[in-house]
Residue frames as a rotation matrix with the C-alpha (Angstrom) as fourth column:
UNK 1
0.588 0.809 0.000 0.00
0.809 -0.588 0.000 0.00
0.000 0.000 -1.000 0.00
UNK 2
-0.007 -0.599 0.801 1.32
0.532 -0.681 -0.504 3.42
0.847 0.422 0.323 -1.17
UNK 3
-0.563 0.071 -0.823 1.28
0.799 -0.207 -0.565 6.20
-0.210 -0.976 0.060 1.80
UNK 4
-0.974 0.223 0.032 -0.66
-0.196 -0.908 0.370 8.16
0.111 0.354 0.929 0.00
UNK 5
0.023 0.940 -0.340 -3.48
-0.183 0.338 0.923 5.63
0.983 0.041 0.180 0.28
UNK 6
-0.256 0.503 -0.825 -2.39
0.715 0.673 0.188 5.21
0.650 -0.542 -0.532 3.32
UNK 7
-0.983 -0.096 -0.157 -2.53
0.154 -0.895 -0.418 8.74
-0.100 -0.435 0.895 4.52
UNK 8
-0.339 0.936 0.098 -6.34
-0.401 -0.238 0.885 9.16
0.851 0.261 0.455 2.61
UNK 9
0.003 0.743 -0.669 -7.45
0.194 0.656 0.730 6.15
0.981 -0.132 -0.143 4.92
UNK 10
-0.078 0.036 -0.996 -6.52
0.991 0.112 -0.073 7.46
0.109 -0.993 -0.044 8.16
UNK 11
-0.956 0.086 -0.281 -7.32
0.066 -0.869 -0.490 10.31
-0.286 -0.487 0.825 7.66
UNK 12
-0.644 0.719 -0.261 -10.65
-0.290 0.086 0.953 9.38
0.708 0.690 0.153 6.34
UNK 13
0.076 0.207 -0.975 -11.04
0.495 0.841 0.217 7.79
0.866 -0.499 -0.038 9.75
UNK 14
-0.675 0.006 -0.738 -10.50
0.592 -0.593 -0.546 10.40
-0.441 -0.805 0.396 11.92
UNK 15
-0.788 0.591 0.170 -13.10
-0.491 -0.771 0.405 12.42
0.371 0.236 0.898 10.03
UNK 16
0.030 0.731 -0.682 -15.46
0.225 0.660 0.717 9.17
0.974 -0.175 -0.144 10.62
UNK 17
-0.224 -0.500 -0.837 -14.72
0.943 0.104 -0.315 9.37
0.245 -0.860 0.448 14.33
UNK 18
-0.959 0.146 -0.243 -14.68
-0.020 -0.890 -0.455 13.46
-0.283 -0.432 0.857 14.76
UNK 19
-0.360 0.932 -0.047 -18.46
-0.604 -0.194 0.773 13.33
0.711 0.307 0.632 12.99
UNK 20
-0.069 0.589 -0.805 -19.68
0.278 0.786 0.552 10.92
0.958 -0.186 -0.218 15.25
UNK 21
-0.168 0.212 -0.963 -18.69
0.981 -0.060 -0.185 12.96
-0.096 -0.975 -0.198 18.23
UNK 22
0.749 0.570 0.339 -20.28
0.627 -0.775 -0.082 15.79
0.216 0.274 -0.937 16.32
UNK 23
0.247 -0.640 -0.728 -16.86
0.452 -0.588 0.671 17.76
-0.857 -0.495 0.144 16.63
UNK 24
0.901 0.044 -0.431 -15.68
-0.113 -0.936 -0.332 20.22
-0.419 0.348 -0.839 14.89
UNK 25
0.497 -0.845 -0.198 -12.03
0.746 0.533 -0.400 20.05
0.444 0.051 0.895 13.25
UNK 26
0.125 -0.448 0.885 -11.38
-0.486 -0.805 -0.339 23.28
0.865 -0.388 -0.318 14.84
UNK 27
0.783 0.526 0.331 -13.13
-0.596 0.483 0.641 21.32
0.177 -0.700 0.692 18.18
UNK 28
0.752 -0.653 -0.086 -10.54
0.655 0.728 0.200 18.07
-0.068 -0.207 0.976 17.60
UNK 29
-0.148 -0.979 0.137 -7.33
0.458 -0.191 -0.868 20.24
0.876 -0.066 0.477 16.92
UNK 30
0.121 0.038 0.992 -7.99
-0.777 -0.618 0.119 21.90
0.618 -0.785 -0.045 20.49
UNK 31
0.791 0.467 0.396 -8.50
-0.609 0.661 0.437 18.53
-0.058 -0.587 0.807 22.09
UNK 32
0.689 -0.722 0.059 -5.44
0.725 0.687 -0.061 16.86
0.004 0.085 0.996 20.79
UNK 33
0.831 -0.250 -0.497 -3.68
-0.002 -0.895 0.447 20.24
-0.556 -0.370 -0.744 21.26
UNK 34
-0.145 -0.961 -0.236 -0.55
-0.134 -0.217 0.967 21.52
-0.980 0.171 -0.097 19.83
UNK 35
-0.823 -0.219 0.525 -1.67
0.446 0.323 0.835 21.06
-0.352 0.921 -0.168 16.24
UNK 36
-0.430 0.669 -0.606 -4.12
-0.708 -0.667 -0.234 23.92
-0.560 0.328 0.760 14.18
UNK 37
0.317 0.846 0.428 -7.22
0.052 0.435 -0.899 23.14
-0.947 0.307 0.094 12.45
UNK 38
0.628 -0.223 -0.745 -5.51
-0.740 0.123 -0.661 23.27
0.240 0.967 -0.088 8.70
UNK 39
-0.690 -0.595 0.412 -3.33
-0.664 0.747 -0.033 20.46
-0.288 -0.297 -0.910 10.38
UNK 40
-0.590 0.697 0.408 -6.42
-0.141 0.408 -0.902 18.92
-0.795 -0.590 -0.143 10.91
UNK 41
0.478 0.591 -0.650 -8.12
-0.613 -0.306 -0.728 19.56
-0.629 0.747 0.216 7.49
UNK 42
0.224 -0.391 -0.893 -5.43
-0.969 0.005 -0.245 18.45
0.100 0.920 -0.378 5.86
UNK 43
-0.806 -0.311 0.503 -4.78
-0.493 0.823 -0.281 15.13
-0.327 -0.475 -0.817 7.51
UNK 44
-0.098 0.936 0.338 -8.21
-0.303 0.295 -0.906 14.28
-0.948 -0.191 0.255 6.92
UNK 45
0.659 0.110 -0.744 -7.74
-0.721 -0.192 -0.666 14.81
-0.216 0.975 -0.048 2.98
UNK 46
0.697 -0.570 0.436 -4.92
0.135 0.701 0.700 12.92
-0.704 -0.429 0.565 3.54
UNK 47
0.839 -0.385 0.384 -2.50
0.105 -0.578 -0.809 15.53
0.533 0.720 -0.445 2.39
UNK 48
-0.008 -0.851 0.525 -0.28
-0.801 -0.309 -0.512 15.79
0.598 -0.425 -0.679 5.23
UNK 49
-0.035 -0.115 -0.993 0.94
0.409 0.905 -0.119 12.49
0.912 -0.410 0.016 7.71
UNK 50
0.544 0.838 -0.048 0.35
-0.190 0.178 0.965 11.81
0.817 -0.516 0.257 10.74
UNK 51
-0.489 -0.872 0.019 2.85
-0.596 0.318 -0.737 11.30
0.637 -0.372 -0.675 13.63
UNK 52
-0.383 0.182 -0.906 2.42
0.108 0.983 0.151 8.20
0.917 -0.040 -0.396 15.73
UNK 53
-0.857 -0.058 -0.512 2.03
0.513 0.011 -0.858 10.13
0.056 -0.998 0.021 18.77
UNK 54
-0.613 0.714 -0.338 -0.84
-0.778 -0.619 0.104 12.32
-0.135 0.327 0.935 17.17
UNK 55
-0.286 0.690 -0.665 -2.52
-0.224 0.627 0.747 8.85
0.932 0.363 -0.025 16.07
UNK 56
-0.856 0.117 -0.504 -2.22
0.517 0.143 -0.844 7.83
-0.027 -0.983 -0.183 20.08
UNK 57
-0.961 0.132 -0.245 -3.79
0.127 -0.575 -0.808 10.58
-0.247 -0.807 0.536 21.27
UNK 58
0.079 0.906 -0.417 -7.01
-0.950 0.195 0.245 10.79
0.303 0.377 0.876 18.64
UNK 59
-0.261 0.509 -0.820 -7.46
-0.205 0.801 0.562 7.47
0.943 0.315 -0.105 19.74
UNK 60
-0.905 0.022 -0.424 -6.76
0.402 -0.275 -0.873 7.87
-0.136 -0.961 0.241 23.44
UNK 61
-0.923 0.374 -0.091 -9.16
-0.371 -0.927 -0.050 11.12
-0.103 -0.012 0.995 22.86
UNK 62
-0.327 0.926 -0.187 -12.18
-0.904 -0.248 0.348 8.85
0.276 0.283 0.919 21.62
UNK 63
0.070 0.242 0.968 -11.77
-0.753 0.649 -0.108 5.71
-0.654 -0.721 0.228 23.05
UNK 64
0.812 0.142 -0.566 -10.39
-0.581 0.104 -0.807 3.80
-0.055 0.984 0.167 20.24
UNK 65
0.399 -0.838 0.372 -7.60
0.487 0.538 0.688 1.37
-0.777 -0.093 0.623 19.06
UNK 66
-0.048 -0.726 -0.686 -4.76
-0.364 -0.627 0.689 2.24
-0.930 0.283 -0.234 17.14
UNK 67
-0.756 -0.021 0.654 -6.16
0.391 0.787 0.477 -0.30
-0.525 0.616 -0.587 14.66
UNK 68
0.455 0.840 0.296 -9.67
0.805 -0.246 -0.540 1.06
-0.381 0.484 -0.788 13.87
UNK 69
0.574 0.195 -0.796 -7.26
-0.306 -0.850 -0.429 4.05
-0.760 0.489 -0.428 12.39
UNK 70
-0.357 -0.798 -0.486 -4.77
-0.745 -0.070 0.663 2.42
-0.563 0.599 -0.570 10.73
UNK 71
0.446 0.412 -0.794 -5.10
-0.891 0.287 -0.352 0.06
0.083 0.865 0.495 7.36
UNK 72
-0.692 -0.484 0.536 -4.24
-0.631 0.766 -0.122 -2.93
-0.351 -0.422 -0.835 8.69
UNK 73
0.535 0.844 -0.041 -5.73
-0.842 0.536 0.052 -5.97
0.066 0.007 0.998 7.14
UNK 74
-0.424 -0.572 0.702 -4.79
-0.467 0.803 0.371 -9.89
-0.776 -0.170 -0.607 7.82
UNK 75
-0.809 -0.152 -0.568 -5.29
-0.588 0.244 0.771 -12.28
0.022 0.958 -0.287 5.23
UNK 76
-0.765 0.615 -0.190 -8.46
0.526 0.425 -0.737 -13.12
-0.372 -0.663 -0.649 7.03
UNK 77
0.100 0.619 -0.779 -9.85
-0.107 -0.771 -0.627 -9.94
-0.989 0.146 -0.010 6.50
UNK 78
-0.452 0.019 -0.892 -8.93
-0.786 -0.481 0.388 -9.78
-0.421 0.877 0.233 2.88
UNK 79
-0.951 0.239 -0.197 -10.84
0.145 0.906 0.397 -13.54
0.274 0.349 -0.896 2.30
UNK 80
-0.470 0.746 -0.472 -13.61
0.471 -0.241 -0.848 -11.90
-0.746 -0.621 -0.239 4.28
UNK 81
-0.336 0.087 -0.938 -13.48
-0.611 -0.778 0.147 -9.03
-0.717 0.623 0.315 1.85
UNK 82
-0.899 -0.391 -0.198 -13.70
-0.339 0.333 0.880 -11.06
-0.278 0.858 -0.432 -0.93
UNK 83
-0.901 0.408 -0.148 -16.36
0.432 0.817 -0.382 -13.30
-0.035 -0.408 -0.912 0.26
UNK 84
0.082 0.866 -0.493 -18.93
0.448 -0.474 -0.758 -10.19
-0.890 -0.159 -0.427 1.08
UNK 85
-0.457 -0.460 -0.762 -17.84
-0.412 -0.649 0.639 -8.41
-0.788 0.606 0.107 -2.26
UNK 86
-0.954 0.263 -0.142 -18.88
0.054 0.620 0.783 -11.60
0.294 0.739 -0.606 -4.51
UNK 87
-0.379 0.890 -0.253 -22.35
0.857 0.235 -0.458 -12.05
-0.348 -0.390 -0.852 -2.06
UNK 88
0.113 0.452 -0.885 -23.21
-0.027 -0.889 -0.457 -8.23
-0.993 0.075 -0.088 -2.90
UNK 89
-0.671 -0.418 -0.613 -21.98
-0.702 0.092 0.706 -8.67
-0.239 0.904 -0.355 -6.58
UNK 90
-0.709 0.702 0.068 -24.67
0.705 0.706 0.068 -11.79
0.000 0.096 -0.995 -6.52
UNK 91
-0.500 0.684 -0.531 -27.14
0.572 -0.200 -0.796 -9.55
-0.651 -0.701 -0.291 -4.83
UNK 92
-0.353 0.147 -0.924 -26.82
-0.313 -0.949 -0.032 -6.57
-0.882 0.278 0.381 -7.18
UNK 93
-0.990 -0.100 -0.101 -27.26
-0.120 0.204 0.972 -8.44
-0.076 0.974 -0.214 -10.41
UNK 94
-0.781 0.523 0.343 -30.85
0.539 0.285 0.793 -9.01
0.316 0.803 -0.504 -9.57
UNK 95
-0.148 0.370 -0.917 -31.76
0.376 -0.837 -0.398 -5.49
-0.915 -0.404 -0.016 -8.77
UNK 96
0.731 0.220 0.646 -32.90
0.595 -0.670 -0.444 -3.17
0.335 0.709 -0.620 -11.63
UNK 97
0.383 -0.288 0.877 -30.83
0.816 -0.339 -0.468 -0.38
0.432 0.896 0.106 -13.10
UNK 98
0.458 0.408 0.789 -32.15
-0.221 -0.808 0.546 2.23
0.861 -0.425 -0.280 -11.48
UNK 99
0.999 -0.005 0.046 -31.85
-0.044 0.195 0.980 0.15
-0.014 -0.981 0.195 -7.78
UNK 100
0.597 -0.774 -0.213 -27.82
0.802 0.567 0.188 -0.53
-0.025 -0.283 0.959 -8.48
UNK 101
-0.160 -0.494 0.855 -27.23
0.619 -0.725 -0.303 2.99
0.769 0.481 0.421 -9.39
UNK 102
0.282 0.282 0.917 -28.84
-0.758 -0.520 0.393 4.38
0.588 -0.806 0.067 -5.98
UNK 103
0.786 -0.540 -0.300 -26.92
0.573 0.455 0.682 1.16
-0.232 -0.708 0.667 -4.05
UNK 104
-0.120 -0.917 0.381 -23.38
0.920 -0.247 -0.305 2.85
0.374 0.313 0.873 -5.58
UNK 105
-0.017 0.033 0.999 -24.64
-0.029 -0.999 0.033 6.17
0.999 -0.029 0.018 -4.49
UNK 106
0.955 0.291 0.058 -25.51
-0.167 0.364 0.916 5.01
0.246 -0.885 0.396 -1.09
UNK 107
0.459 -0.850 -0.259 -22.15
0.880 0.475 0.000 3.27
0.123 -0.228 0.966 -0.81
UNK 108
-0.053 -0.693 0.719 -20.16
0.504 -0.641 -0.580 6.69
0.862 0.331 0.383 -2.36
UNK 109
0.186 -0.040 0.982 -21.76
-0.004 -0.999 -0.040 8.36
0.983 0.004 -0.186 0.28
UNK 110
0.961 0.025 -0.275 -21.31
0.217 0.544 0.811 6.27
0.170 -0.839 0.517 3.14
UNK 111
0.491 -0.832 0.257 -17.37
0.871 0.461 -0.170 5.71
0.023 0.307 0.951 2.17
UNK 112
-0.490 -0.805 0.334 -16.27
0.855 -0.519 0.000 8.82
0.174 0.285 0.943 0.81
UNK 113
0.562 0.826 0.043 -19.01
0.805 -0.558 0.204 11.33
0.192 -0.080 -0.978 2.30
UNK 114
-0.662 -0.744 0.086 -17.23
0.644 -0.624 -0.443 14.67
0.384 -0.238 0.892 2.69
C-alpha cells in the first residue's frame, strides 16, 4: 500500500470518528492540542501524515484502538473481503438499473461522504 493511500485512509477515519462525536475540526485540533485546524483539514484529505504520537492521542481522545485508524488488514480480512464483495456482486445483479445505481450512491456516500 502506497502512503498516499495510506494517509487518505486514516485520515478518512478520523473524520469518521470526529463526525460521530459531532466535533468540529477546529473542536478536535484543540483537544489533541498543539496542532491547528488546517493540520487537521489536511490530515483528513490525507495531504499531510500523521505522527504516531498524534494517532495515540485521537485514539486515546475517543476511546479507540490504534487499529480502527490504521489500514491494517490480515489475510483473514482480505478472504472476508472477498467473500462479502462476490455475495453483494450476486445480490446486485438481480436489482434493476435504477436500484444498483442508488446502491453505488448510497455506498459513495457512506465511504467517501465529505
Amino acid at each position: 500500500m502506497k502512503t498516499e493511500q495510506i494517509r487518505k485512509i486514516i485520515g478518512q477515519r478520523i473524520k469518521h470518528y470526529r463526525k460521530i462525536h459531532s466535533l468540529t475540526q477546529k473542536q478536535l485540533s484543540a483537544r489533541i492540542g498543539a496542532v491547528s485546524t488546517t493540520y487537521i483539514t489536511n490530515v483528513e484529505a490525507g495531504q499531510k501524515g500523521i505522527s504516531l504520537e498524534k494517532i495515540y492521542e485521537i485514539c486515546e481522545f475517543f476511546n479507540i484502538n490504534v487499529s480502527d485508524l490504521l489500514p491494517i488488514e490480515t489475510k483473514d480480512d482480505e478472504d472476508e473481503k472477498e467473500k462479502v464483495v462476490l455475495e453483494t456482486a450476486d445480490l446486485l445483479r438481480g436489482l434493476e438499473i435504477s436500484q444498483v445505481r442508488m446502491f453505488k450512491t448510497m455506498i459513495a456516500g457512506v465511504c467517501f461522504d465529505g
